[in-house]
C-alpha positions as CSV (number, residue, x, y, z in Angstrom):
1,X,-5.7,-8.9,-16.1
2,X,-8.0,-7.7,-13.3
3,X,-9.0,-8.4,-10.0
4,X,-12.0,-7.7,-7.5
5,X,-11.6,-5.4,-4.5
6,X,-14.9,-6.7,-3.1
7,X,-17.4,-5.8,-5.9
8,X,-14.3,-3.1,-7.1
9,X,-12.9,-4.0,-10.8
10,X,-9.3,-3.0,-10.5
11,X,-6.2,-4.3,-12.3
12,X,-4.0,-7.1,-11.3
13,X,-1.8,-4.8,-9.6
14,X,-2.0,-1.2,-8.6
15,X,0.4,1.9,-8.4
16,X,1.7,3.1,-5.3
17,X,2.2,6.9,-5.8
18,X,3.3,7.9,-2.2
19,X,7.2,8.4,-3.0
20,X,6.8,10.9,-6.2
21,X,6.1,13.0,-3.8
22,X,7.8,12.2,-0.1
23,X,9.5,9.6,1.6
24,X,12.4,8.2,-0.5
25,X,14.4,11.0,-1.7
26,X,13.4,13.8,-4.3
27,X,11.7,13.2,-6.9
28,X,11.8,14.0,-10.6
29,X,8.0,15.5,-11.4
30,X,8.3,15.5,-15.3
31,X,9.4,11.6,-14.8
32,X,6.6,11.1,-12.5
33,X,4.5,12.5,-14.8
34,X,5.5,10.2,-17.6
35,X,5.4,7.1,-14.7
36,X,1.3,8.1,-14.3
37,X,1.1,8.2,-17.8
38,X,2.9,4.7,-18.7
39,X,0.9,2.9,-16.3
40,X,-2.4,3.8,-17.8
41,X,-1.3,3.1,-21.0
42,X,-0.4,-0.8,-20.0
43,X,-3.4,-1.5,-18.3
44,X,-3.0,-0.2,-14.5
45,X,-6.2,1.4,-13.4
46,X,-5.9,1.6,-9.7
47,X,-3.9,4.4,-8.0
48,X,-3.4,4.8,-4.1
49,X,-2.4,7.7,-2.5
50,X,-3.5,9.9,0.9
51,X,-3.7,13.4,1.8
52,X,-0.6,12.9,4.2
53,X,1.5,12.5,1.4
54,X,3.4,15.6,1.0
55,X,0.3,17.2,2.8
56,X,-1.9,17.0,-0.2
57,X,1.1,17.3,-2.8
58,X,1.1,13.6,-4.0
59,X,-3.2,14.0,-4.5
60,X,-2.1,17.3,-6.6
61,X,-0.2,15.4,-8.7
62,X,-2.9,13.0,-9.4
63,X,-5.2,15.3,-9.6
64,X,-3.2,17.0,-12.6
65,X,-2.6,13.9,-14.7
66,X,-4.7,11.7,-13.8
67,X,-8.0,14.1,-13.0
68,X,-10.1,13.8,-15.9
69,X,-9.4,10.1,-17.1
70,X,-11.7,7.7,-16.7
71,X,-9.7,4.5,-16.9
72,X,-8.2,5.9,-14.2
73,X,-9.5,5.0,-10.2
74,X,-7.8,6.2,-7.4
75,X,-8.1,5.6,-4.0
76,X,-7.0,8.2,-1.2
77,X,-6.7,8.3,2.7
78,X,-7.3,10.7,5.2
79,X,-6.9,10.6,9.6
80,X,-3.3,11.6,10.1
81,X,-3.3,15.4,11.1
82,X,-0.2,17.9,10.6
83,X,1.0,18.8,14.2
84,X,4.1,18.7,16.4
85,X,3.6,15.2,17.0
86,X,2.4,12.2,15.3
87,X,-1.6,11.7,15.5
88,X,-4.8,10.6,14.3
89,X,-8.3,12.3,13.8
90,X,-11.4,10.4,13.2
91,X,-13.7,11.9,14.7
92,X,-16.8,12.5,11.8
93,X,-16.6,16.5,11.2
94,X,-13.6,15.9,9.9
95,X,-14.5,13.3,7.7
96,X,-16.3,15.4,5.4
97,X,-13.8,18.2,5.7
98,X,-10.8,15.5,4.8
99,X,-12.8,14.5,1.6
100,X,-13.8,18.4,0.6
101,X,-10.1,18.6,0.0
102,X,-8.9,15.4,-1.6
103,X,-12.0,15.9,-4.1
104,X,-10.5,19.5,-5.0
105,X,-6.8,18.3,-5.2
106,X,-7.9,15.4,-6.9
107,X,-10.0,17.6,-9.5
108,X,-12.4,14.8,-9.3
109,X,-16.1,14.8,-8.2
110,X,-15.9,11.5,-6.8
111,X,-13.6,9.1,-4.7
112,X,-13.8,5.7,-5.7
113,X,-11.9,4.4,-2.3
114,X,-11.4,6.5,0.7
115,X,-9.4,4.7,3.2
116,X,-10.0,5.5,7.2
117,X,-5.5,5.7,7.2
118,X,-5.5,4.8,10.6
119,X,-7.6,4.2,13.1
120,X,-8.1,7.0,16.2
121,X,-7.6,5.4,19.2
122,X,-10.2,7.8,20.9
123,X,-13.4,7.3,18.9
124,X,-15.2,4.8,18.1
125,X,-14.7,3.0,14.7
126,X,-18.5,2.6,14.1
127,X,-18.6,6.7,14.6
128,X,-15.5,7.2,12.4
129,X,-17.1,4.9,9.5
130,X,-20.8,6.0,9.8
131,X,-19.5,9.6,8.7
132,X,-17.6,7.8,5.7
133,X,-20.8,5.8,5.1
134,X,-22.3,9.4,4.6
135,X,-20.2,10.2,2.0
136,X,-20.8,6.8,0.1
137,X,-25.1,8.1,0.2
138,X,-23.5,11.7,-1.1
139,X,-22.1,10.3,-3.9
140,X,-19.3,11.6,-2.9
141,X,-17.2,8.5,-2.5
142,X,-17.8,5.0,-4.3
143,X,-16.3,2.5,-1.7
144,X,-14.7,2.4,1.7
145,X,-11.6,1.2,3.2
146,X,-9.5,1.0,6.0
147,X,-5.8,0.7,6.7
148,X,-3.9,-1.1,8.7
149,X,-7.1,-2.7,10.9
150,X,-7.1,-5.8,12.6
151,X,-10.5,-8.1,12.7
152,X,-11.8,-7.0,15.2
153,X,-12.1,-3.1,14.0
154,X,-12.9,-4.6,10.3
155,X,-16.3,-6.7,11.8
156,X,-17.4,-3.7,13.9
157,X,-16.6,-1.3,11.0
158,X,-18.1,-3.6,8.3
159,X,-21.3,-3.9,10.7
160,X,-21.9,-0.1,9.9
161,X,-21.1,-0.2,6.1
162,X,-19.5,-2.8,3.4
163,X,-15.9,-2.6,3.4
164,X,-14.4,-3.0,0.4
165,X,-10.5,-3.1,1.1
166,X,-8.3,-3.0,3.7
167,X,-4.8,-2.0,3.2
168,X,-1.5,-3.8,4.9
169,X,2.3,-3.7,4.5
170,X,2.7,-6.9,3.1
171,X,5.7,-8.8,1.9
172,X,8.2,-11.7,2.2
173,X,9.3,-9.8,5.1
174,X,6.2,-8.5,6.5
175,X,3.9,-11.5,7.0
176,X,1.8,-11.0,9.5
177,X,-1.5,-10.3,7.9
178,X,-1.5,-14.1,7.3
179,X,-2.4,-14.9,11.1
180,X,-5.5,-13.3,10.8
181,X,-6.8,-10.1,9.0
182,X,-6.6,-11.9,5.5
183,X,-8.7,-14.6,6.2
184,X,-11.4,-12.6,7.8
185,X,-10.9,-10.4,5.0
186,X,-11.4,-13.9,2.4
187,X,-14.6,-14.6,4.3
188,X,-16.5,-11.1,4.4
189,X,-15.4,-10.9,0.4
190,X,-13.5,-7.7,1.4
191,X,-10.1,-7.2,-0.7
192,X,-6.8,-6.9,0.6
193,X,-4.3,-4.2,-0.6
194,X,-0.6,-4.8,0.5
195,X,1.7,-2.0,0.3
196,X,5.6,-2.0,0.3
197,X,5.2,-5.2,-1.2
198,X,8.6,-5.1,-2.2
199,X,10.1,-4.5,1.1
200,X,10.6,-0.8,0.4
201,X,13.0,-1.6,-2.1
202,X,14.8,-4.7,-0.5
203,X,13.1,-7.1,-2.7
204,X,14.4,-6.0,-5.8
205,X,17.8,-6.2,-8.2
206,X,18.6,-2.6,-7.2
207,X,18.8,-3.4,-3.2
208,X,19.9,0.3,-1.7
209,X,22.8,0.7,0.0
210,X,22.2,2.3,3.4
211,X,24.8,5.1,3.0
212,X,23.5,6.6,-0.3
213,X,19.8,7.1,1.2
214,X,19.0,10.7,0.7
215,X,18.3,12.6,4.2
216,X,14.8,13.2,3.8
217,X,14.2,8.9,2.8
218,X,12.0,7.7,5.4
219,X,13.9,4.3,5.1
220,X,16.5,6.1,7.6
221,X,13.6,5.9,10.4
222,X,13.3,2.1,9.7
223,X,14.3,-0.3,11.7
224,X,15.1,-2.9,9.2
225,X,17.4,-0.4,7.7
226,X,19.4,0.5,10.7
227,X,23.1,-0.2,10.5
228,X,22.8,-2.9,12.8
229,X,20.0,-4.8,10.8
230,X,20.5,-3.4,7.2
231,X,23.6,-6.1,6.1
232,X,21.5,-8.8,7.9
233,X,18.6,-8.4,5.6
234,X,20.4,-7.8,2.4
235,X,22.2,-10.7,3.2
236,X,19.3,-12.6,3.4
237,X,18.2,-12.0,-0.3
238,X,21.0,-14.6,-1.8
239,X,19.1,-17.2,-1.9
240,X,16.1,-14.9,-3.4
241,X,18.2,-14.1,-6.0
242,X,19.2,-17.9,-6.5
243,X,15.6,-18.5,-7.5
244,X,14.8,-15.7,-9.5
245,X,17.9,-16.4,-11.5
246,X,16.9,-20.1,-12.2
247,X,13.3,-18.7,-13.2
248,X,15.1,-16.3,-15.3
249,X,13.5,-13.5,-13.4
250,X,13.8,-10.6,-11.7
251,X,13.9,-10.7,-7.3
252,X,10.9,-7.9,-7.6
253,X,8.6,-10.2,-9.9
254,X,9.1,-13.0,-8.0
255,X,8.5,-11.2,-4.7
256,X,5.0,-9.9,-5.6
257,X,4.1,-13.4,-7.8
258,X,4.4,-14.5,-4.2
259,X,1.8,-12.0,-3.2
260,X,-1.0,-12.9,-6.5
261,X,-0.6,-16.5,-5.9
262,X,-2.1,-15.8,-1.9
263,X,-5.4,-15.2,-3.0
264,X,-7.5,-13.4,-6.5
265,X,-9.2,-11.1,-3.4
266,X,-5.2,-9.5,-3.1
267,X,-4.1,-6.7,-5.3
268,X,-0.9,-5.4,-4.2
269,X,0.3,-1.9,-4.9
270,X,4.4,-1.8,-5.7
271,X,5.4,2.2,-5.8
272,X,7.8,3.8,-8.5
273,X,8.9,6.3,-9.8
274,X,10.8,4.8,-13.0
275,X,9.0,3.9,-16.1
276,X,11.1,0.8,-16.2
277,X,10.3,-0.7,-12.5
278,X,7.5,-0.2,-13.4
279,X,7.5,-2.7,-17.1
280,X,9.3,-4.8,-14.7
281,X,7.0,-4.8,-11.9
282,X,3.6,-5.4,-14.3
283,X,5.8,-8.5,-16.3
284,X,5.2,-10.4,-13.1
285,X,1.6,-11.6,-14.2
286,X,4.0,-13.6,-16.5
287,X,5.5,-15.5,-13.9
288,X,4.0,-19.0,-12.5
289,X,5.1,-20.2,-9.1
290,X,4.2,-24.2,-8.4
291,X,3.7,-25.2,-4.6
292,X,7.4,-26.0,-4.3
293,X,8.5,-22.3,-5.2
294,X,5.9,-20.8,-2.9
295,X,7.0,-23.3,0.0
296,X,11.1,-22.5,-1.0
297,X,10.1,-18.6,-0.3
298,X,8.2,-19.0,2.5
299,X,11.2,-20.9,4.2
300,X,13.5,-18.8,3.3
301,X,11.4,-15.8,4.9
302,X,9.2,-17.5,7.6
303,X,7.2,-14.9,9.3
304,X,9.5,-13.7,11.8
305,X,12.5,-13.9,9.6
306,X,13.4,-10.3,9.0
307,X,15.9,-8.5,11.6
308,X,14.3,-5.4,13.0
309,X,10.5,-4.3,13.4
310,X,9.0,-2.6,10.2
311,X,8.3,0.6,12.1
312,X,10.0,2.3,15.5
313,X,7.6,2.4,18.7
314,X,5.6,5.6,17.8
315,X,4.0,4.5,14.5
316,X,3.7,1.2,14.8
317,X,1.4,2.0,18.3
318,X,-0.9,3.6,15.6
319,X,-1.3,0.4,13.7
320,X,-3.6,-2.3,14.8
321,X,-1.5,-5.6,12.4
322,X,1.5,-6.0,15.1
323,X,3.3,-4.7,18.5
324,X,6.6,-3.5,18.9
């Protein structure tokens, strides 16, 4: 099955790549390996990842297995720079320099997407894209997207060169890119790429439990997973689970059938790093939903159902999709 990212031929779903190398507890490389491998071998051909994952680690890794494969396309960020405290750089010098190194880690000569991660409050999007736009007449990069944008950035960004994607957390949980950045995505024929689309792991049959998160898993710095809002949440999923039962499938199909059956422009990007989340995650083309299931979800998680904001106050200032 494939989709369109704009005029992008991707597969129905992609892989998110960002945990085999940071963010929810250590990984095992060799079974990472095997995860890239797997994937390619069933039909995914669209991998996302960013030079702030594991500073250039998680591209690395890509780069290794994925380098030389043409079925393979892979899409990167860059803008978040390594520092004391959290910030963005867009300014156009580094631009080029940003790419320079994702192409080496990558061992690729070309990007197919680069994403602007997120936008720098201090120069102008139409400056920031215009240097990406370079790279595109370079050949150095094939198509450009942005992450976490709202309209407004995506129409003056667009005005200076095509966009092809933009990239959101979206799930039952996270909903908000339905009030306005996917329709205006819909009209300008841009795609829409939602990540966590399984809640960071709440929307499936192996729902963490708070106390057995690693140190270093970023889902300790989450709101949603704080003590006070953790149970809330997981309590919430019974009646998830209800449905997926009588479907006879599993709460993480269902969850990002949910997603497919929004639009053909959406392609969301469900991270793993398990061979057999991932089987399960790619069975959910299988899965029909008729208007009553996708009305019985959206009830249960109406847009400002979950307890808890999806990011604390310093990175979600950085996104342009919500406010704390």
């Amino acid at each position: 099955m494939k989709r369109f990212l704009g005029e992008l031929e991707v597969s129905f779903i992609g892989l998110g790549c960002m945990g085999m190398s940071i963010g929810y507890g250590k990984a095992n490389l060799s079974e990472c390996r095997k995860v890239l491998k797997r994937a390619l071998d069933l039909g995914i051909s669209f991998f996302d990842t960013a030079d702030a994952y594991g500073f250039g680690r998680n591209e690395e890794l890509l780069g290794e297995v994925l380098g030389n494969d043409p079925r393979a396309l892979i899409s990167t960020k860059f803008g978040f720079k390594k520092g004391k405290e959290l910030r963005i750089d867009g300014s156009p010098r580094r631009v080029k320099e940003c790419c320079e190194a994702s192409l080496r880690r990558l061992r690729r000569d070309v990007i197919d997407l680069y994403y602007l991660h997120r936008v720098d409050p201090f120069i102008p999007i139409e400056d920031t894209f215009g240097a990406m736009s370079e790279l595109v007449r370079e050949g150095k990069v094939r198509y450009l997207g942005l992450s976490e944008i709202n309209s407004s950035s995506l129409l003056k960004a667009h005005g200076v060169h095509s966009v092809t994607a933009v990239q959101s957390e979206f799930s039952l949980w996270t909903r908000t890119p339905e009030n306005e950045i996917m329709e205006t995505c819909r009209r300008l024929n841009v795609g829409f790429v939602p990540y966590s689309p399984l809640g960071r792991g709440m929307f499936t049959n192996k729902v963490p439990k708070r106390e057995q998160l690693e140190k270093s898993d970023v889902r300790n710095a989450l709101p949603r997973f704080e003590a006070s809002n953790f149970q809330k949440n997981k309590n919430a999923l019974g009646d998830l689970g209800q449905l997926a039962e009588e479907k006879g499938v599993a709460i993480g199909q269902l969850a990002l059938s949910w997603i497919l059956a929004k639009g053909e422009f959406i392609v969301p990007i469900p991270g793993t790093k398990r061979i057999e989340f991932l089987e399960e995650n790619i069975g959910c083309s299988e899965i029909s939903l008729s208007l009553d299931d996708i009305r019985r979800l959206e009830s249960l998680f109406p847009q400002s159902g979950a307890w808890g904001n999806r990011y604390r106050k310093e990175m979600l200032g950085l996104t342009q999709q919500e406010s704390a």
